[in-house]
N, C-alpha and C positions, 0 to 999 in steps of 0.2 A: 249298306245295301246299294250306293250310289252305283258301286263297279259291278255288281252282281248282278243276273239273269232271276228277279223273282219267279217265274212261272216258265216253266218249260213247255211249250206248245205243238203237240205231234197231229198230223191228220196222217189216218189211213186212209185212202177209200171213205165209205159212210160212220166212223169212228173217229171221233174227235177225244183226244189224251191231254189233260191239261195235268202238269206234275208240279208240286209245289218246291218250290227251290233257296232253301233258306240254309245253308246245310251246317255250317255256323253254330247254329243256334236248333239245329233237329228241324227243322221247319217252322219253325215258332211265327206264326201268321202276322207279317207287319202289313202299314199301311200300303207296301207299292206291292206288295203281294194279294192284298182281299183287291185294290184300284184294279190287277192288272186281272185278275179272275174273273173281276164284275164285267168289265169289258168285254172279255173273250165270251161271254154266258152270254152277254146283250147281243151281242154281234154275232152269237152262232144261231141264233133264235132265224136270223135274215134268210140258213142258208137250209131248205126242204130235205136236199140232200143225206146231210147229216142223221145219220139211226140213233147213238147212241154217242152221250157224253159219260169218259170216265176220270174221275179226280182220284190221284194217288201222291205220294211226296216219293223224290229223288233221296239217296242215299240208303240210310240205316233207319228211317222211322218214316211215319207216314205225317204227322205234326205231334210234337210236343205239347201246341195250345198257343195261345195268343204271347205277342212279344211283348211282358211290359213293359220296355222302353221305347215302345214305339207302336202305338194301334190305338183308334178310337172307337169307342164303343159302336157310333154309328155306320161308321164303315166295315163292320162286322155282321150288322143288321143288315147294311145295304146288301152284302153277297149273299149269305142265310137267304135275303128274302129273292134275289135272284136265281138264287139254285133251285129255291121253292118253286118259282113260278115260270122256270123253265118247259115249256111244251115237251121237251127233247127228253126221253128218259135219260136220267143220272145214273150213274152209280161209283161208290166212294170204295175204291182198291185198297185195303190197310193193310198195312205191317211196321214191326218195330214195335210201335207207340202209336197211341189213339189219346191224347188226353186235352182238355178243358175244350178251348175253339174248335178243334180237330174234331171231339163228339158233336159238336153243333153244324161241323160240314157235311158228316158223315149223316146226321139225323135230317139233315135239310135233303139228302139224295133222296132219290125215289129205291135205291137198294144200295146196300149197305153189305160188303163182305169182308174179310179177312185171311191173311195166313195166319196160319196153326200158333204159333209164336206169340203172337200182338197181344199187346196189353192195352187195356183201357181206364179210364177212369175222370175224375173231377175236381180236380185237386186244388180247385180255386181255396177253398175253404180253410186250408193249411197256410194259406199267405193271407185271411182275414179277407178275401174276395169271393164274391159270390157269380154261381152261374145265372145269371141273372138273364141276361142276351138269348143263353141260348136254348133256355129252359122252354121255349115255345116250338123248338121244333123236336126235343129231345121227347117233350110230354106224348110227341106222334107217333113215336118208337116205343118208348119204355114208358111201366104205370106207373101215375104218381105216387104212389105205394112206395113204390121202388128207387125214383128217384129221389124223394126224399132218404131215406137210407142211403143211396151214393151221396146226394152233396154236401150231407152233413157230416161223414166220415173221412171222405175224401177217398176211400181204400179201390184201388186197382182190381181190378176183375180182367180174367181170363177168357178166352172166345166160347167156350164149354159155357160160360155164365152170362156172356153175352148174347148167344145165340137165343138161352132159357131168357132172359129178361126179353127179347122182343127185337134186339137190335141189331143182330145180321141176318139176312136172310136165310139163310143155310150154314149147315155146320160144315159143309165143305165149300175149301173156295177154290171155285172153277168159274174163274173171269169167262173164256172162252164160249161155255155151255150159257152162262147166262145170256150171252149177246146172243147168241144163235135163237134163244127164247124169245130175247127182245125184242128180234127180230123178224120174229112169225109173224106179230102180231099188226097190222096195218097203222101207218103213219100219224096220219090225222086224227087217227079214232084213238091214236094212242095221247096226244094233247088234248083232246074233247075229253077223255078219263080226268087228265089229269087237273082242266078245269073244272070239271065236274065235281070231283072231290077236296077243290079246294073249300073249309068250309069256315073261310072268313074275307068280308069285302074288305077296300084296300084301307080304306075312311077307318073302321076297325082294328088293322094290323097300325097305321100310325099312330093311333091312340096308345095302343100298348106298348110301341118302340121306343117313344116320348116319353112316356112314363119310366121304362127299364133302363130308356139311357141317362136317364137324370139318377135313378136310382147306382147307378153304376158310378156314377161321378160324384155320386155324396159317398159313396162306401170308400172310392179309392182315396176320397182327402181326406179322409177320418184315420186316426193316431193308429187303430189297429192297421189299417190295413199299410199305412205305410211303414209300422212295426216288421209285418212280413213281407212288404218286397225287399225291406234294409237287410232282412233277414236273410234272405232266399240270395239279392245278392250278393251278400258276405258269405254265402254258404255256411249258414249257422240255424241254429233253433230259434222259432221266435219265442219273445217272452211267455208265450200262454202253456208251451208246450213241455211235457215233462219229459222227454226225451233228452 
């Protein structure tokens, strides 16, 4: 990734476009990609001007999910929790692919859409890794009912079932119309919502990160789960699987 452009950075006018650029790899979220993200979020927080932030990936997919040959749990936490607590509304543009990290970008935005096509899903589970990290912001979207049933199956769902579970806004995606919505509505008052309804202080969210990223770091050094990245990277079956 040394020669590569992680993040592609567009401003309109009061629309800021940050595109995720891994193209390699489907966008698979590395460390100079969540670095250069959290940056640009900190840094756009500075400028009033700005209406609307939207996160979408370059090429054929929107992200595949985390890179495992390269991503730390916390630097996964650190963006998650800067997209969260971004004043500026979000919203995560999909297509292609929507899977493991990619759902934790998309549930961290403040809106959430897709084309017709995009697939989604959690597929940590299939290589012996859990959603662990991003299970705090996906719980905002989708019930835990539901997410239970996705992380323990790992199975792919279509936008028709993403939409019913909670996690895009609209069954139609019209990037344009949403902004112009977004845009009715008054600045300031739209950061004071979005403090408003954050309903956890910061003391709290690091208790929980600490926690999750330890627990992330004992799953990945345990025999299963290094069974399924050998697995995944030889492109084969892991042992458990009867396929």
């Amino acid at each position: 990734m040394s020669e590569e452009i992680p993040l592609i950075v567009k401003r309109e006018g009061e629309i800021l476009e940050l595109s995720l650029h891994n193209p390699a790899k489907k966008n698979a979220l590395t460390s100079e990609m969540m670095g250069a993200l959290t940056a640009i979020l900190e840094e756009a927080e500075s400028y009033s001007e700005i209406r609307v932030i939207i996160i979408r990936g370059e090429g054929s997919v929107f992200c595949s999910g985390a890179d495992i040959s390269n991503w730390n749990p916390k630097e996964l936490q650190e963006v998650l929790f800067t997209i969260s607590e971004c004043p500026i509304p979000t919203i995560a543009y999909m297509h292609g692919v929507c899977y493991g990290g990619g759902m934790g970008i998309a549930s961290a935005c403040d809106f959430s859409i897709a084309e017709k096509e995009t697939k989604f899903g959690f597929p940590e589970v299939k290589i012996g890794m859990i959603p662990a990290i991003i299970s705090p912001y996906v719980s905002r979207k989708i019930s835990i009912g539901r997410m239970k049933e996705l992380f323990l199956t790992g199975e792919s769902f279509d936008t028709v079932q993403a939409y019913d579970f909670g996690f895009l806004y609209s069954r139609n995606c019209n990037l344009d119309s949403l902004i112009d919505k977004v845009m009715e509505g008054a600045p300031f008052a739209q950061g004071c919502i979005k403090r408003l309804l954050c309903d956890e202080d910061r003391e709290m969210i690091a208790k929980r990160d600490s926690a999750l990223a330890e627990l992330i770091t004992q799953i990945r050094e345990g025999s299963e789960c290094q069974e399924g990245i050998n697995s995944f990277m030889q492109k084969r079956s892991p042992s458990w699987s009867k396929k």
